[in-house]
SEDOKE-389211 format. One line per 4 residues: number of its first residue (from 1); their letters; for each residue y, x, z of N, C-alpha, C. Coordinates in nm, 2 decimals. Layout:
NUM = A = Y:X:Z:Y:X:Z:Y:X:Z; ... $
***
This chain:
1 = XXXX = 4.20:1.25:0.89:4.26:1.12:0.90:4.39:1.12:0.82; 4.49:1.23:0.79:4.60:1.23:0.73:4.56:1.30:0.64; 4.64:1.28:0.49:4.64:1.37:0.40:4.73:1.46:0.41; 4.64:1.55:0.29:4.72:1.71:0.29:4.85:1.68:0.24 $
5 = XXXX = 4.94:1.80:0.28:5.10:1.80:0.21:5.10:1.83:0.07; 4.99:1.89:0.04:4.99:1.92:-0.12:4.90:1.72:-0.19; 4.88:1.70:-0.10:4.78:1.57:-0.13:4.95:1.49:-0.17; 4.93:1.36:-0.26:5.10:1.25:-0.21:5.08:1.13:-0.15 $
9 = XXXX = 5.19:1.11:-0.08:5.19:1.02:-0.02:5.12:0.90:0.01; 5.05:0.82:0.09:4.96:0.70:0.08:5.07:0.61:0.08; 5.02:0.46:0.01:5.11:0.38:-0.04:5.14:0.35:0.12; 5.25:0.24:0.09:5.31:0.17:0.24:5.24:0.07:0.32 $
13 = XXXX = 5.09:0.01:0.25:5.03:-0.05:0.25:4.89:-0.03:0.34; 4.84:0.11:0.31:4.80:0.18:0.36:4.81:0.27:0.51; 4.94:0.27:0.49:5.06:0.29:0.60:5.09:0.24:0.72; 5.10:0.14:0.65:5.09:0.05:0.80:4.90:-0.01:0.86 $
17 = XXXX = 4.88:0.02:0.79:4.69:0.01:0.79:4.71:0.09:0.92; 4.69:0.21:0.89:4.71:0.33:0.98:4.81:0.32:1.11; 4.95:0.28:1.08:4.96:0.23:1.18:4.93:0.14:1.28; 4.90:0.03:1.24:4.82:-0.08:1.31:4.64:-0.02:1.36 $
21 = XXXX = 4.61:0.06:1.32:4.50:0.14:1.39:4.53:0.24:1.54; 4.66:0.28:1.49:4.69:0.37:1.61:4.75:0.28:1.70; 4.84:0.20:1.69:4.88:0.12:1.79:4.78:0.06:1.85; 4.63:0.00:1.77:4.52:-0.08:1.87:4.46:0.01:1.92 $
25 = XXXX = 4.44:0.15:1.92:4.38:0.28:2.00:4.48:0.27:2.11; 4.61:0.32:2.08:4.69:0.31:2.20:4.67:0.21:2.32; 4.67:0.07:2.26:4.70:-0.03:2.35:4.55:-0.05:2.41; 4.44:0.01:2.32:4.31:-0.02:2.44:4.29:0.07:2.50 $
29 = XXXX = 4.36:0.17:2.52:4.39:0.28:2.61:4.45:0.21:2.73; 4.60:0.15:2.70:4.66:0.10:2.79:4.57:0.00:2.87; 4.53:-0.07:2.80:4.45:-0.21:2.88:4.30:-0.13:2.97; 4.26:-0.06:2.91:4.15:0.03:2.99:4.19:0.11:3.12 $
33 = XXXX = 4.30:0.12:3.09:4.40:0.21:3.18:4.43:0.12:3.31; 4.46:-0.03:3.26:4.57:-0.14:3.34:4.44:-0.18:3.40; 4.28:-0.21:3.39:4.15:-0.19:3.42:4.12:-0.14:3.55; 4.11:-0.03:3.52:4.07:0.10:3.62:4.17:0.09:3.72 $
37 = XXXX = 4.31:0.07:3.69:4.38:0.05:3.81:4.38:-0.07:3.87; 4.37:-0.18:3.81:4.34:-0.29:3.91:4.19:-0.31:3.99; 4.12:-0.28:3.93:3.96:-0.27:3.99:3.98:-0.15:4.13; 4.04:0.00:4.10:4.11:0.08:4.23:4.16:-0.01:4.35 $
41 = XXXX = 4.26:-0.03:4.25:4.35:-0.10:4.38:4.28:-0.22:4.48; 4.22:-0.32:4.37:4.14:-0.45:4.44:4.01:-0.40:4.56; 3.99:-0.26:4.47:3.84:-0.23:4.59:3.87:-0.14:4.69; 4.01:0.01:4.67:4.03:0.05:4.82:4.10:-0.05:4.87 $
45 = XXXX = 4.22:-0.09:4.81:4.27:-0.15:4.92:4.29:-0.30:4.99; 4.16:-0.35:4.87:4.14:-0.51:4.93:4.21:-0.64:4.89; 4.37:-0.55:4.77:4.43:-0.68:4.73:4.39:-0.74:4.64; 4.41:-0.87:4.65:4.38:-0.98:4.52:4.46:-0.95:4.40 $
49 = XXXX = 4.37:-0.97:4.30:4.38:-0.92:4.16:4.53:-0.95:4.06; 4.62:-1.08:4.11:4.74:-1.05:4.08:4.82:-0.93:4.17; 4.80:-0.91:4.31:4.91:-0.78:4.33:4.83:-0.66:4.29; 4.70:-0.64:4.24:4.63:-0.52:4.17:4.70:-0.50:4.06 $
53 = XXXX = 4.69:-0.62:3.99:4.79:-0.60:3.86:4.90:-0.57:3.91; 5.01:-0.63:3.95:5.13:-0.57:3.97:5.07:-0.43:3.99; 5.06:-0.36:4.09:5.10:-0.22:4.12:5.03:-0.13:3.98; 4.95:-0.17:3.94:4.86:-0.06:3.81:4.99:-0.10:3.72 $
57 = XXXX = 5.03:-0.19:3.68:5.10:-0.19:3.56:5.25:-0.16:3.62; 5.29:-0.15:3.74:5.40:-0.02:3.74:5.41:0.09:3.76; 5.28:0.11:3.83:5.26:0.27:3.76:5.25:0.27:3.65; 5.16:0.24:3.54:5.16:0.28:3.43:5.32:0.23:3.33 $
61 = XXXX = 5.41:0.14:3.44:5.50:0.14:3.31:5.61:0.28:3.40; 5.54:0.38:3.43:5.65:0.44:3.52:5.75:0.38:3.65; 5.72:0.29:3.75:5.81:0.27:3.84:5.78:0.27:3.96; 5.66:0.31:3.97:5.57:0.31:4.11:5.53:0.18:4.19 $
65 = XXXX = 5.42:0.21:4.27:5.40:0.10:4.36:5.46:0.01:4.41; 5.45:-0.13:4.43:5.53:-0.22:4.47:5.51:-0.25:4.66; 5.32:-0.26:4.65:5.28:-0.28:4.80:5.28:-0.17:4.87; 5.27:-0.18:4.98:5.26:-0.03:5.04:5.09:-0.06:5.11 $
69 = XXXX = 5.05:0.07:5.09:4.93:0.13:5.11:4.87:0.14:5.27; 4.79:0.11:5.24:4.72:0.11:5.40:4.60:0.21:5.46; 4.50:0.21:5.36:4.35:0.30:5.34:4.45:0.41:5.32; 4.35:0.55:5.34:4.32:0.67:5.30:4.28:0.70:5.16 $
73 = XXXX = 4.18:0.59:5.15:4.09:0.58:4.99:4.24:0.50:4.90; 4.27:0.42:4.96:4.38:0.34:4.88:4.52:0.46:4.80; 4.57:0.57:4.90:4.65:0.64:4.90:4.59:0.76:4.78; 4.50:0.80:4.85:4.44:0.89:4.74:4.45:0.82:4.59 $
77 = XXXX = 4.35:0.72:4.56:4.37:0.64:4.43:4.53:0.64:4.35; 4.61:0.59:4.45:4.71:0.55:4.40:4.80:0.72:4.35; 4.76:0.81:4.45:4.83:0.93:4.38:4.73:0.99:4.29; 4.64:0.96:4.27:4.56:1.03:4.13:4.56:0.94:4.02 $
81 = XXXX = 4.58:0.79:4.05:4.61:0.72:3.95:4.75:0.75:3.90; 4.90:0.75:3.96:5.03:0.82:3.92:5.01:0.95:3.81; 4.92:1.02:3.87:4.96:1.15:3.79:4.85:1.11:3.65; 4.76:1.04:3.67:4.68:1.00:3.52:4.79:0.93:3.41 $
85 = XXXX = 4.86:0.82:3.52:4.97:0.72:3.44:5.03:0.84:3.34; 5.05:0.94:3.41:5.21:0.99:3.37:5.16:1.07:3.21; 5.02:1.11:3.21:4.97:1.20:3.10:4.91:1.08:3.00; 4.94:0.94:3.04:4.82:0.84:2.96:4.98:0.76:2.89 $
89 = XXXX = 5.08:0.80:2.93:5.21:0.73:2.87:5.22:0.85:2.73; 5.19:0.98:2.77:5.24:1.10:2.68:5.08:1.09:2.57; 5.03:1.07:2.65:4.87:1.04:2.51:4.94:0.93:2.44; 4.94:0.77:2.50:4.98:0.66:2.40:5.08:0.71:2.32 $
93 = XXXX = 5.19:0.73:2.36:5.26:0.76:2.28:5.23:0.86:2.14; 5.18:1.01:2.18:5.16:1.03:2.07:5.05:0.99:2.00; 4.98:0.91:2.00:4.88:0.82:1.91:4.90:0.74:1.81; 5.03:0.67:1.87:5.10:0.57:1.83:5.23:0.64:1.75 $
97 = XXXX = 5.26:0.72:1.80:5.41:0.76:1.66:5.33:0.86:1.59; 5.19:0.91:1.60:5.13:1.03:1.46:5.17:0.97:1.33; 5.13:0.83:1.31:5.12:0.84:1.17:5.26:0.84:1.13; 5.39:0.80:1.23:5.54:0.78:1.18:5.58:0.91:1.14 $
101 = XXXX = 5.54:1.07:1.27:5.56:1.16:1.24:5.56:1.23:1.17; 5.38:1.21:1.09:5.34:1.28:0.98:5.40:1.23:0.84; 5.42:1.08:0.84:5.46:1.06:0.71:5.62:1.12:0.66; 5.66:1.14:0.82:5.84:1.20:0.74:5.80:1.32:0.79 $
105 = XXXX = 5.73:1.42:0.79:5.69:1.59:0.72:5.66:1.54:0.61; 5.55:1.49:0.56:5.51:1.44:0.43:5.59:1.48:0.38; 5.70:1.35:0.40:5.80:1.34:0.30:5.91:1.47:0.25; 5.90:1.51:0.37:5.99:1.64:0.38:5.95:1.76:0.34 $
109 = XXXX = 5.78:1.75:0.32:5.72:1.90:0.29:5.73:2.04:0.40; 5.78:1.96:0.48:5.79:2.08:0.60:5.69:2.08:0.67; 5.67:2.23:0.67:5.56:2.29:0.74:5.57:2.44:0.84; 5.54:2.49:0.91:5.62:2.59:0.97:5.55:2.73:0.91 $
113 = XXXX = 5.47:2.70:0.82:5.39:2.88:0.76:5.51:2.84:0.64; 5.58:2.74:0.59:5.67:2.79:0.50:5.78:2.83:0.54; 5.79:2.83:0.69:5.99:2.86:0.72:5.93:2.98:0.77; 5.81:3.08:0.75:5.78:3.21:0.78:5.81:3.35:0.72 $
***
């Protein structure tokens, strides 16, 4: 997907091509993500699909649960959905800044077999 360091640079044009690809991977990650937690939450623990959404989408923006939990199945869910959130913020993310990353090494020609 990226060119080689000996390869040059792809235009800016291109660039954001690439960027606008990784950001729509990321965000249907997120929306797939925001999904699975409202469908959780609506079926252990019975709430209607706006407070499903609220609580999926503060876990995944990092701030935790809003309602408090009732089920066993509900409790479970919600702590294995937490710890998914927390590795599914560190995936988006790096999906979404690769191509910014790679293009300033590019630029810089830094590589770590050359600082060897």
């Amino acid at each position: 997907m990226f060119e080689h360091r000996s390869e040059p640079l792809i235009p800016r044009r291109e660039f954001y091509q690439r960027l606008a690809y990784s950001t729509a991977v990321g965000s249907a990650i997120v929306a797939i993500s925001l999904g699975v937690g409202m469908a959780g939450y609506h079926g252990f623990e019975g709430m209607p699909w706006l407070d499903a959404f609220l609580n999926a989408s503060m876990l995944l923006g990092g701030m935790g649960p809003v309602t408090e939990l009732h089920t066993s199945g509900g409790k479970l869910f919600a702590g294995v959905f937490a710890l998914y959130c927390g590795l599914a913020v560190i995936l988006v993310a790096g999906i979404t800044l690769s191509p910014v990353v790679h293009r300033f090494f590019h630029k810089l020609h830094a590589d770590v077999e050359d600082r060897d």
